[in-house]
N, C-alpha and C positions, 0 to 999 in steps of 0.2 A: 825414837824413830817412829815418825807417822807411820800406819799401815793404810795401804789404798786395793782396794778391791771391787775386779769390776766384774760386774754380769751382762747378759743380755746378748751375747753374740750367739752366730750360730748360721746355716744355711739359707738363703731367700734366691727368688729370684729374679732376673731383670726387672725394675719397675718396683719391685716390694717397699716395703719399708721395715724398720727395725729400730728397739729403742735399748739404746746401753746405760746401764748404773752404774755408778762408781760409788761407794761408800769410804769415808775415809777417821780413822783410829780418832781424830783432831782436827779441826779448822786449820786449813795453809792461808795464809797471804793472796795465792792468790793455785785458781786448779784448773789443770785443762785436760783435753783430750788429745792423743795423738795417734798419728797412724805408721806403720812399716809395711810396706807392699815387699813381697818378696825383689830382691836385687835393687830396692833402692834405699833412700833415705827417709829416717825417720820425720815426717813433715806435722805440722798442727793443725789441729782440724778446731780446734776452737778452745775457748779460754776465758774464765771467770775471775775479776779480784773481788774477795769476798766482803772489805770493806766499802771500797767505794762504787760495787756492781758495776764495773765495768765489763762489761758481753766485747769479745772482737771473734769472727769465724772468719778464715780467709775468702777474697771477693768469689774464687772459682768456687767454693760450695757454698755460698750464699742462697736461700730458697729451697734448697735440697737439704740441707744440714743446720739444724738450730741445739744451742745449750741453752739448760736453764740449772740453775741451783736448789740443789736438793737440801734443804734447812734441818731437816730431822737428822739427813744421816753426813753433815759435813762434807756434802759431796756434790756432784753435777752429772746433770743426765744430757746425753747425747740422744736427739732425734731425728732419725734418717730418714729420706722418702727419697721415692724414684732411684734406689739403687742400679748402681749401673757394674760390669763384669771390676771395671776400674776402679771401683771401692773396697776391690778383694784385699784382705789386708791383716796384720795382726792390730789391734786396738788398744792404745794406751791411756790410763790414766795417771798424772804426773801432778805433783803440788811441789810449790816453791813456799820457802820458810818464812822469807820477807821480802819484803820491795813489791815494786809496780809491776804492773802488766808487762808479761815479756815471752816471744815468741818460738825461741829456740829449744831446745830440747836440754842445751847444755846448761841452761839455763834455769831448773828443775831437780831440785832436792828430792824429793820422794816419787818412788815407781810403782804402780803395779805390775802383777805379772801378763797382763796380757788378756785380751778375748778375741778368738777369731771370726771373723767375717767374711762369709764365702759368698758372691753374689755368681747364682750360673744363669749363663747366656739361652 
């Protein structure tokens, strides 16, 4: 069982910025970041395959939100700018076992437990 653990969350406010880490026990196929805002769905904020380096972050946080891969520690950093109140959220990191780039959440073998991210207005 991969372990995945993330840091870096915490309080900011409108405009801030904030950087998450994720470390992970093993190399997955491929690792991303995801987000849960309270009352909605679990959506992806961005996504790394670790062989063929493929980067995708969805087009609405494009320039506000970049991944890169973290090599020392198996894992991928989340960097955020110009937080907005709408990025309030719990913060996932998630790795799949094998296969290609894939977007869903259901779609993700290993979880961590979560960092939260408060942006006040």
């Amino acid at each position: 069982q991969v372990q995945l653990v993330e840091s870096g969350g915490g309080l900011v406010q409108t405009g801030g910025s904030l950087r998450l880490d994720c470390s992970a026990s093993e190399r997955t196929s491929s690792i991303a970041w995801f987000r849960r805002a309270a009352g909605k769905d679990r959506e992806l904020v961005g996504v790394i395959t670790w062989e063929s380096r493929i980067r995708y972050t969805p087009n609405s946080l494009e320039g506000r939100f970049s991944i890169s891969r973290d090599d020392a520690r198996n894992g991928i950093i989340l960097q955020m700018k110009n937080l907005q109140p709408e990025d309030t959220a719990t913060y996932y990191c998630a790795g799949r076992k094998d296969g290609g780039l894939r977007t869903q959440p259901q779609d993700y073998d290993y979880w961590g437990q979560g960092t939260q991210v408060t942006v006040s207005s």
